[in-house]
N, C-alpha and C positions, 0 to 999 in steps of 0.2 A: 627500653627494650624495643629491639626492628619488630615492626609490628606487617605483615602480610595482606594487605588489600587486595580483591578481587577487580574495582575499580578505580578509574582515576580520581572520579568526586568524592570516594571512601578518601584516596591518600590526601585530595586537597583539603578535606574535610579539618586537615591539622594546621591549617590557615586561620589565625583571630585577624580582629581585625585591629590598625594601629600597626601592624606589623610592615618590617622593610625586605620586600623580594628581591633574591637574585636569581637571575634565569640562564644556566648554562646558553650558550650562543650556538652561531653556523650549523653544520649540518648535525649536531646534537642536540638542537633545542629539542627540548621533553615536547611536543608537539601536543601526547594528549592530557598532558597535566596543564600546558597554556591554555587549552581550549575548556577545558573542567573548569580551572579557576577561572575561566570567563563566564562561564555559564552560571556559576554560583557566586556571581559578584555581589548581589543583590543581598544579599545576608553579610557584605563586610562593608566597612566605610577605612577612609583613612588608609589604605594601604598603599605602599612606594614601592614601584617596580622600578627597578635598575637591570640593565642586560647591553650586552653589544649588540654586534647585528643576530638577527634571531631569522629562523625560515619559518613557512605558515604563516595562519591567519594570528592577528594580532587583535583581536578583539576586545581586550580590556582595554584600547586608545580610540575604542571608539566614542562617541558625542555623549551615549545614555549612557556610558560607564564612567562618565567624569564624577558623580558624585561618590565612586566606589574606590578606583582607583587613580593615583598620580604615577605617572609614566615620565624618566628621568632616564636617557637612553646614553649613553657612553659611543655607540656610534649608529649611525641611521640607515636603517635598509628598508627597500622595496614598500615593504609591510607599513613601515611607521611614518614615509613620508609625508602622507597626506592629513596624515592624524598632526606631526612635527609646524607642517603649514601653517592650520587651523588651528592651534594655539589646544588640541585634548591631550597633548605629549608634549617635551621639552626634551633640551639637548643638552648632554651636561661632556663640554670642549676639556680632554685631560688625554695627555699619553698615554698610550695602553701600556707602558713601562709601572706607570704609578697606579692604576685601577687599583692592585691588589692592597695600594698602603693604607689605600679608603679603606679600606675594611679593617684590615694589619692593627691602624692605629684608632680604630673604631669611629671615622667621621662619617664613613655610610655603612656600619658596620651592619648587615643583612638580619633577620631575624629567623631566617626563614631562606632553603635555599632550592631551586627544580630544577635537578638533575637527569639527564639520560645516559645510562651505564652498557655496558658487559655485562653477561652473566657472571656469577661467580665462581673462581675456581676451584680449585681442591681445598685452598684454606679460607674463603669464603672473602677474596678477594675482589670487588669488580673493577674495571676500568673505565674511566672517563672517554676515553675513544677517541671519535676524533677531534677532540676541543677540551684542552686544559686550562688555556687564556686565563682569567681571574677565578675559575668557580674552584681551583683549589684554595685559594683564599679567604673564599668563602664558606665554602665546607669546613675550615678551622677553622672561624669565627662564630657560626648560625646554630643557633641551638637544634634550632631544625631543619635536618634533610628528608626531603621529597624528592623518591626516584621512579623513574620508568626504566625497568629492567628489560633490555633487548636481546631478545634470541640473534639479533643482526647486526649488532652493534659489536664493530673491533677488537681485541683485545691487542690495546697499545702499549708498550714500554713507555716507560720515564716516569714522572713526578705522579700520574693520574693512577695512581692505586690507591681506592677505599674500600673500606672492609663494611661489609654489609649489615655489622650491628651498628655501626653511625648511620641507619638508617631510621629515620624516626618513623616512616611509612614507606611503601613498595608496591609495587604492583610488577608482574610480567606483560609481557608485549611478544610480537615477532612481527615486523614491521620493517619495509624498506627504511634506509638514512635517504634522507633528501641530497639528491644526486645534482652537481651542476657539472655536465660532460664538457671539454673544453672543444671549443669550434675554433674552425681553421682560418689564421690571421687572415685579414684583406689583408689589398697589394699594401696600402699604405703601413697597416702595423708590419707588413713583412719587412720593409724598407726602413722602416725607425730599429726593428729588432738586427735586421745585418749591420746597421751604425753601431747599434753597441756591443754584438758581437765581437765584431774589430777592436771593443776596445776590455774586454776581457781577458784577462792573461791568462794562462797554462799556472795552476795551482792559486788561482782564484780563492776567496771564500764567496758564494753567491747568497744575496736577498733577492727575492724576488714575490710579487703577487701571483694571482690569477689574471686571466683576460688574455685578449689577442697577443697586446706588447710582450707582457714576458713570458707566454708560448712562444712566438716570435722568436724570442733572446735563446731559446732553449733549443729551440731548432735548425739554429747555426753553429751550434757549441760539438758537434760531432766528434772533430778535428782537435778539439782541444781536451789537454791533459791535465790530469790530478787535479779537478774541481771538488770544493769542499761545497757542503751547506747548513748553511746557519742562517735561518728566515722566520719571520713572524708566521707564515704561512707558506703552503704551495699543493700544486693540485697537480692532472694529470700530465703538462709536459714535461716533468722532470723523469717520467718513470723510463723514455728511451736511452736517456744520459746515464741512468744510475745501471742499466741493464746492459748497456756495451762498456760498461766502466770508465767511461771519462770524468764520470761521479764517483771519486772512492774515496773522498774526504782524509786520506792518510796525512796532508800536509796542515790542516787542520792545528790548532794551538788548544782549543777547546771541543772534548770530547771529540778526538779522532776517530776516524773511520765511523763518525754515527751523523745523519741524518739527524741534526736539530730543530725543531718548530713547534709550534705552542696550540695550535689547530690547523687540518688539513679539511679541505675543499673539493668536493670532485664527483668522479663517474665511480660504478661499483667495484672495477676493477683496482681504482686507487685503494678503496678501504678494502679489498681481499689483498693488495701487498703492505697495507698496513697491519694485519690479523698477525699477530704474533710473530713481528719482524723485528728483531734483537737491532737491526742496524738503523731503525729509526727511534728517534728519543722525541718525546713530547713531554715539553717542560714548562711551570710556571712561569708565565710571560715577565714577571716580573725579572726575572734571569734570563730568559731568550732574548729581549729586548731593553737590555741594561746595556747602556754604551760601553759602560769599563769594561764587560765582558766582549761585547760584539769586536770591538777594536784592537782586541788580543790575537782576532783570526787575520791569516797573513791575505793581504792584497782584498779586503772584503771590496766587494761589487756589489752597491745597494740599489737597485731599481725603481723607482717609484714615479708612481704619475700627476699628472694634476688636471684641474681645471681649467685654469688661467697659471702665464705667468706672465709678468708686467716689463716694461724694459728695463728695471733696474736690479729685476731676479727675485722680484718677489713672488712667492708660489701659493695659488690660490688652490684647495683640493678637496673641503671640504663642503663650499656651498657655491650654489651661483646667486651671484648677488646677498641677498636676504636669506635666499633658501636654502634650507640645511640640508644637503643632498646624503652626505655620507659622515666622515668624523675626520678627527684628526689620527685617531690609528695610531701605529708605529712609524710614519715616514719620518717623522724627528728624529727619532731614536734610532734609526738605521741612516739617515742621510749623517749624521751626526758622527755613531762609530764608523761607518765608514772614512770621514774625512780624518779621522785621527787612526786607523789603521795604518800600518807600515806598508804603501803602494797601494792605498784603496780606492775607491772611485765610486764616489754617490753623483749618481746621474736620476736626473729629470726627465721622464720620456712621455709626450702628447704628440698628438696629430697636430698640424700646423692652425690645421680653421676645423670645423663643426661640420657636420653635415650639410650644416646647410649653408654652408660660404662663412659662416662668422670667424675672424682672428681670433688664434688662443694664446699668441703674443698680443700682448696689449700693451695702449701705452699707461694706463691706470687700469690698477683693477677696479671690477664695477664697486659700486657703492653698496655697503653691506658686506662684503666679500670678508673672508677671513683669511689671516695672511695663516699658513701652518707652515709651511718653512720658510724662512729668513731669508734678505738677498743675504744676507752674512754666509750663511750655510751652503748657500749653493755654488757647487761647482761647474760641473755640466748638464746642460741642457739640452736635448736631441727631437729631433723634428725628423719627417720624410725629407730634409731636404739639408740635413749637414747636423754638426757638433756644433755649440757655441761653447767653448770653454772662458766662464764666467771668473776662475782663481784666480783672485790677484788684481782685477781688472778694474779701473775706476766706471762712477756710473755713465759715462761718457763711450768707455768702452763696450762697457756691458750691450748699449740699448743699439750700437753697431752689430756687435757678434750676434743678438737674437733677432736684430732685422735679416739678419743674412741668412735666416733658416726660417724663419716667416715664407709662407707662402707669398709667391710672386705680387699678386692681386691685389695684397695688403702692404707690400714694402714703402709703397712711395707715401702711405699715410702714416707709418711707423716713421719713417724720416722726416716725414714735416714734423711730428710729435716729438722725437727728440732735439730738432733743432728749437722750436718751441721750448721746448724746457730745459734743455743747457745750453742755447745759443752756441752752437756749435754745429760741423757736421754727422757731431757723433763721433767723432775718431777718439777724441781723449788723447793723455799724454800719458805716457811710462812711468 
C-alpha cells in the first residue's frame, strides 16, 4: 500500500540496510530524498548506490560515509568527481543502452529505487519528467519505490507513466528542477558547429548533447529542412529549430513527427514546453539508444565529443589520463547507429588544444586513458580548423587528415609523431 509521508527521512525511513539504490539522474535527481538518506546513513551499513549523472550535493560519497555506503556510478558528474578520485566512489564503464539489462536480468538488480515525479493525474498517474534513462527499469524490478512528488515537475509523454500505488513511500514538494541555461558558443565552438552544420542534410535524423558545440550545430541549422530528432538527450538549442519548423521529424522511420530522447537538460523554459507536449516522447534508453533502432532513422547525424583523440582515431571522452571525468554514455551507441544508417554521419567534434595551449590531437593517448570509441567506429573528426574524414582511411592516412585540423602550434610535433611511428610522411597508400 502507497503509504504518504510528510518528510523525506519518514519516506527514506523504507531504506534497510544490505539493500541496492538506484537514484533517478540529471535534472530529476529526488534531491531531497539524496540528501535524507545521507543524513540517516548512520543507522544503515552495506548499502549500493548506483545512478548516472545525478545534480546536488552527493553526500553519501563522502570519506565518513564509507562505512555506510558503496557508490557504483554508471556515469561521473561534478558532484562525484572528487569522491571517484579518492577511491570513496567507483565507476562502473557500460553503455547507457545496456544499464537497463543490469537490472532486467537481475545482475544489479536495485532493491530499492528514489524517484522524482509529476503530480498525479486524474487516474492517479505520475510522470517521470525529465529523465526516464534506466529508472524505468528500475521501478519494474525494485520492490521498493521512493518518491518526491513535484508541484514543478513536467508532465512528459512516453514510457515514464507510473501510477502512484507502486509507491511504497511519498512525500510532496514544490520545488524548482535544477536548471542548466545554455550559454552562448565561443568563437571557437561556433566555428567547429558551422563545420558540421555543412555537413547536415535537409531531412537529417539529429543526435546531439548539450554544451557550446551542439548549440553551435543547432544555430546554423535555420536554413535547413525536414530535421528529425532521435537523441539520448537535448536541452535549450533545439527549441528555435523545433518553433520555425525546420524540426518537424515527418521524415523520421521511428516515431514520426515526435521528438525522441530519454532525459532532457535545461532552462525552465525548456521543462514548461516539455509540460504536456504530445510531440515530445521520452522513452526507456534501452530503446532510445539501441543501435537496431537508431539506424532505421534516415541520414542520422550523431554528435559527439571527446577528450582526446589520438592520430590513429582513437577517442578518448571519458577520462583524462587515470581520471574518471565523466562516462562512457551513449556515444557508442549513437556513433555506431549512425554509421549503419542509410546516409548517416557520426562525427567527433573538440576544440583543437585546451585552454591552456595543450593538443587534443595527440599522437597516444595519455596513459590510463580509456578508449570509448574505436578508431574502427570513427568516421569524422571536426576541429575549428577543418573535417578529417577518417572512413576508409589506413593508419597512415588517418594521422595526416587529424594533423591537418590540429592546431597550427602542434602540427609539426603531430608529424614528427607520425613519422616516428609509420616511417613515413604520413600520407598512406589507397
Amino acid at each position: 500500500m502507497s503509504l504518504q509521508c510528510t518528510t523525506a527521512t519518514e519516506v527514506v525511513s523504507h531504506i534497510q540496510s544490505g539493500q541496492r539504490i538506484y537514484i533517478q539522474g540529471a535534472a530529476a535527481t529526488p534531491t531531497l530524498l539524496t540528501e535524507a538518506l545521507s543524513e540517516v546513513g548512520d543507522r544503515l551499513t552495506g548499502i549500493s548506490i548506483h545512478h548516472l549523472h545525478t545534480e546536488g550535493k552527493a553526500d553519501y560519497a563522502l570519506p565518513q560515509q564509507s562505512e555506510h555506503f558503496q557508490v557504483g556510478a554508471f556515469f561521473v558528474g561534478p558532484n562525484l568527481r572528487e569522491a571517484v578520485r579518492k577511491g570513496y566512489a567507483d565507476y562502473i564503464p557500460i553503455f547507457l543502452s545496456e544499464i537497463p539489462q543490469l537490472f532486467r536480468r537481475g545482475v544489479l538488480a536495485p532493491d530499492a529505487v528514489l524517484i522524482h515525479v509529476s503530480p498525479p493525474d486524474a487516474h492517479g498517474f505520475c510522470s517521470l519528467g525529465t529523465s526516464v534513462e534506466a529508472t524505468l527499469a528500475a521501478i519494474e524490478v525494485a520492490p521498493v519505490v521512493l518518491a518526491q512528488v513535484n508541484q514543478q515537475m513536467p508532465r512528459v509523454h512516453g514510457d515514464g507513466q507510473v501510477h502512484i500505488s507502486r509507491f511504497t513511500a511519498w512525500m510532496t514538494c514544490d520545488l524548482p528542477i535544477p536548471e542548466h541555461p545554455a550559454g552562448e558558443p565561443d568563437a571557437i565552438e561556433s566555428q567547429i558547429g558551422r563545420h558540421i552544420a555543412e555537413r547536415v542534410d535537409d531531412g537529417a535524423t539529429l543526435q546531439m548533447g548539450s554544451g557550446g558545440i551542439p548549440n553551435a550545430v543547432l544555430g546554423c541549422l535555420m536554413n535547413h529542412k525536414n530535421l528529425g530528432v532521435h537523441t539520448e538527450m537535448f536541452s535549450d538549442g533545439l527549441l528555435p529549430l523545433v518553433r520555425s519548423g525546420v524540426v518537424n521529424n515527418r521524415l523520421k522511420k521511428i516515431h514520426p513527427h515526435k521528438i525522441v530522447s530519454t532525459f532532457v537538460m535545461g532552462s525552465r523554459p525548456l521543462y514548461d514546453f516539455l509540460h504536456d507536449n504530445p510531440t515530445v516522447m521520452l522513452l526507456d534508453v534501452a530503446f532510445v539508444n539501441d543501435t537496431a533502432v537508431i539506424r532505421q532513422n534516415p541520414k542520422v547525424t550523431a554528435i559527439n565529443s571527446a577528450i582526446e583523440v589520438d592520430l590513429t582515431g582513437q577517442v578518448c571522452a571519458d577520462s583524462i589520463g587515470n581520471q574518471i571525468f565523466s562516462g562512457v554514455g551513449g556515444q557508442m551507441d549513437f556513433i555506431r547507429g549512425a554509421s549503419l544508417s542509410e546516409g548517416g554521419r557520426p562525427i567527433i567534434a573538440l576544440p583543437a588544444q585546451t585552454r591552456t595551449g595543450i593538443s587534443r590531437i595527440v599522437p597516444q593517448l595519455r596513459p590510463g586513458s580509456g578508449v570509448v570509441t574505436t578508431r574502427a567506429h570513427v568516421h569524422e573528426v571536426v576541429t575549428e580548423y577543418g573535417v578529417a574524414n577518417l572512413y576508409g582511411k589506413s593508419l597512415r592516412q588517418r594521422a595526416a587528415a587529424l594533423t591537418e585540423i590540429a592546431h597550427p602550434d602542434h602540427r609539426e610535433m603531430l608529424e614528427r609523431a607520425a613519422f616516428d611511428r609509420f616511417g613515413s610522411s604520413g600520407i598512406g597508400f589507397c
